[in-house]
Backbone as CSV, one residue per row, in Angstrom:
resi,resn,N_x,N_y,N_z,CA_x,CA_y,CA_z,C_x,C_y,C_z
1,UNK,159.668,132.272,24.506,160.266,132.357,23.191,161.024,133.680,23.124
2,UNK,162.177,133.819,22.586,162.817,134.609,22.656,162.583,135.911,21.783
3,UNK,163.121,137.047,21.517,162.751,138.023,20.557,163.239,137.976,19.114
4,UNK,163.859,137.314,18.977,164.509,136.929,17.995,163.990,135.902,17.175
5,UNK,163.294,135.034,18.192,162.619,133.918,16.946,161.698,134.478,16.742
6,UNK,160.705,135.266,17.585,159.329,136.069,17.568,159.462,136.625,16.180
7,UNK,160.280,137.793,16.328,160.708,138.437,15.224,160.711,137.686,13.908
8,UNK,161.318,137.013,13.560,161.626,135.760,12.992,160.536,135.197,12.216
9,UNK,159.485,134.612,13.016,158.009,134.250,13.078,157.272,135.173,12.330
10,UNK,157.429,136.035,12.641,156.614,137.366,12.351,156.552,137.993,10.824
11,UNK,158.200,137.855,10.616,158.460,137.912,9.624,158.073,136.690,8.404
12,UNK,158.204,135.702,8.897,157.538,134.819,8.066,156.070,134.713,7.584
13,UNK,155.336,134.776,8.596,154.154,134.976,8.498,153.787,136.085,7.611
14,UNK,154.254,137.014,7.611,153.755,138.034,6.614,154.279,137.980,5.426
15,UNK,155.193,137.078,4.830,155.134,136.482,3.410,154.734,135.494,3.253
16,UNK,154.532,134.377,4.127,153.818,133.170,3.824,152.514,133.419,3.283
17,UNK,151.802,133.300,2.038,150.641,133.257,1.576,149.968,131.788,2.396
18,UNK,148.757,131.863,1.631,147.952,131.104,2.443,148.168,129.316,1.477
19,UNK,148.549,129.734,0.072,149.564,128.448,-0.873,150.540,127.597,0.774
20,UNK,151.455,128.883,1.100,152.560,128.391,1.751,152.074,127.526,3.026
21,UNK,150.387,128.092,3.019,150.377,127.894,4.544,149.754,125.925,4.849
22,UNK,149.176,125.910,3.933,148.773,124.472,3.366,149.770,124.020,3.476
23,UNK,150.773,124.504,2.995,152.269,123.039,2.484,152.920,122.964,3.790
24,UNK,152.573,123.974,4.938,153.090,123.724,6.212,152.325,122.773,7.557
25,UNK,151.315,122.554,6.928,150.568,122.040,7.921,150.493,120.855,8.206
26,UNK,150.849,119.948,7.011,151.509,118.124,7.130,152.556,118.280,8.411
27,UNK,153.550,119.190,7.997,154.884,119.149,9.393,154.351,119.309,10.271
28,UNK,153.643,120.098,10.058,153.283,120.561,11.992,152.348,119.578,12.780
29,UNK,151.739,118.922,11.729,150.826,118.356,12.375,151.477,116.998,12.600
30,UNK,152.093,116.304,12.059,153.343,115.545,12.611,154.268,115.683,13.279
31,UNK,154.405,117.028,14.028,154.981,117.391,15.179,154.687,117.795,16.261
32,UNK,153.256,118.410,16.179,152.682,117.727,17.010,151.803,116.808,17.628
33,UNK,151.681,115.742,16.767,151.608,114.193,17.261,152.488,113.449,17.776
34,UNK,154.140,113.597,17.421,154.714,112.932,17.373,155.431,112.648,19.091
35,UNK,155.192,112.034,20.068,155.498,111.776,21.087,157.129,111.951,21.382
36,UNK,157.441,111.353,20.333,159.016,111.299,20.439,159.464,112.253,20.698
37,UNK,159.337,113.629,20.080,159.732,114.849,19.588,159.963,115.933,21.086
38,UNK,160.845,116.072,21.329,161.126,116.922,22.511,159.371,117.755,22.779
39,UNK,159.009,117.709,24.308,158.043,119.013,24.015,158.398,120.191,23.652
40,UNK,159.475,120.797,23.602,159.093,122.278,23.073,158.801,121.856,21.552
41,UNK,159.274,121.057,20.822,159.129,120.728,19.511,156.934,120.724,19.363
42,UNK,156.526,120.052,19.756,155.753,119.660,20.201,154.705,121.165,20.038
43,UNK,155.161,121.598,21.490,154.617,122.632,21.557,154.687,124.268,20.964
44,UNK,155.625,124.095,20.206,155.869,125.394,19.106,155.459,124.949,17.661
45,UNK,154.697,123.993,17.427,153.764,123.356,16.897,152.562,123.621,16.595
46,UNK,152.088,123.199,18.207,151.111,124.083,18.240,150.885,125.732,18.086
47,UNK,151.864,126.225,18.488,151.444,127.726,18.750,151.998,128.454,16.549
48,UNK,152.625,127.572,16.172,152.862,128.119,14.384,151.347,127.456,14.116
49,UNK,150.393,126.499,14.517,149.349,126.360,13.721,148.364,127.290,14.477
50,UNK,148.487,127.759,15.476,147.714,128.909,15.555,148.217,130.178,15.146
51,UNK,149.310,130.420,14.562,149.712,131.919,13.969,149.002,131.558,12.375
52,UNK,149.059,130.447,11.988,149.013,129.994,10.860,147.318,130.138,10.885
53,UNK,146.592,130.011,11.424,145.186,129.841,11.208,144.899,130.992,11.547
54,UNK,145.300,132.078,12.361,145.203,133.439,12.418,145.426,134.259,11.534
55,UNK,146.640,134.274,10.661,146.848,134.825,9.554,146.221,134.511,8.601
56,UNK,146.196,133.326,8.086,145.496,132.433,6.938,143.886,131.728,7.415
57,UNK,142.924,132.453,7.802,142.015,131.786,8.015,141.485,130.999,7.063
58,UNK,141.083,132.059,5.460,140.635,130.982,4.951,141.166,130.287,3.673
59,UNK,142.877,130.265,4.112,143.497,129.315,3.040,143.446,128.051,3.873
60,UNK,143.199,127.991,5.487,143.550,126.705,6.384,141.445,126.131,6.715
61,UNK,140.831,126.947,6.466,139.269,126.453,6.720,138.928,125.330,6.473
62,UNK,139.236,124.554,4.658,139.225,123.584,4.860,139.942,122.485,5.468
63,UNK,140.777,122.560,6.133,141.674,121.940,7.225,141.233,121.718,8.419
64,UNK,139.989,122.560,8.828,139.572,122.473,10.187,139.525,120.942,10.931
65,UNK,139.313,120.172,9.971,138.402,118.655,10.384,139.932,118.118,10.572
66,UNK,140.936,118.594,10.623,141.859,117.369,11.018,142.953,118.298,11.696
67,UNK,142.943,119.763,11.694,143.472,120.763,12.837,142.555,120.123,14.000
68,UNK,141.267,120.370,14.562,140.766,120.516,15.878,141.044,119.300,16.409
69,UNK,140.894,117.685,15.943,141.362,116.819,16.766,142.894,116.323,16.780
70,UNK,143.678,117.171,16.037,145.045,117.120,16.305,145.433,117.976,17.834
71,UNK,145.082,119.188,17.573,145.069,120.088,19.048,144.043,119.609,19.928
72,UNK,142.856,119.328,19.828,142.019,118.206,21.030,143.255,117.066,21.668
73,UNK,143.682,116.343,20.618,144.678,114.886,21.297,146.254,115.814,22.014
74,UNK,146.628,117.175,21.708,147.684,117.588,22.280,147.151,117.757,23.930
75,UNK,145.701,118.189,23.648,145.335,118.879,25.153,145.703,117.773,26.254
76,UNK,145.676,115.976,25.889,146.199,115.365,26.813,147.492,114.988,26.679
77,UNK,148.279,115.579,26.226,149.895,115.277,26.210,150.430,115.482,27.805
78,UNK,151.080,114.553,27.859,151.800,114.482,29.133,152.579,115.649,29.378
79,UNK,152.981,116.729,29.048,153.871,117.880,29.436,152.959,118.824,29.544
80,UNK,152.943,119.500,30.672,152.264,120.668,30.525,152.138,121.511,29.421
81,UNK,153.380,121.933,28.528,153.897,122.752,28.036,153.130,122.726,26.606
82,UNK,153.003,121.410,26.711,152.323,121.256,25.157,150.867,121.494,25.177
83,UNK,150.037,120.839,26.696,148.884,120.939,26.415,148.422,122.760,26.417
84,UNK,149.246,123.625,27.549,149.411,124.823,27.614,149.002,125.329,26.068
85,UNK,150.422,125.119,25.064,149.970,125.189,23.729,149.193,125.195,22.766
86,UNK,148.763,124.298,23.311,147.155,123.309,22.369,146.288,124.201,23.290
87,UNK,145.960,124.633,24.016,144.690,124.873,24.903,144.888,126.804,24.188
88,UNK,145.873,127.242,24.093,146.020,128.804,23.334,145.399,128.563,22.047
89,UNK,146.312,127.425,21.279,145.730,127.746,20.176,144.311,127.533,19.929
């Protein structure tokens, strides 16, 4: 990932409240399920719901029960790249 989106990221995260962080987690988690979806799509997915559960632990806690077997079902995605992803976060 480049420095620029990092940056980017970074910056978001530190205004995203933990409100914001809920309303992000439908997308992501439909992106990374979604087979279709290029892997990097996929897999930068995974790695915003682990910035997201790092920053926001406990606006995302009750979320746990449908975060862990979303990233469990990435760990067998056919691209390395994604399960790579899923296995960080």
């Amino acid at each position: 990932m480049c420095a620029a989106v990092r940056g980017a990221g970074d910056a978001l995260l530190a205004t995203l409240g933990g409100h914001g962080a809920r309303l992000a987690l439908p997308s992501l988690l439909r992106a990374l399920a979604d087979a279709e979806k290029p892997w990097r799509t996929r897999a930068a997915a995974a790695d915003w719901l682990c910035a997201l559960l790092t920053s926001h632990p406990g606006a995302l806690c009750p979320a746990l029960r449908t975060l862990v077997p979303a990233l469990v079902d990435a760990l067998g995605d056919g691209h390395a790249g994604v399960a790579r992803a899923a296995r960080a976060a």
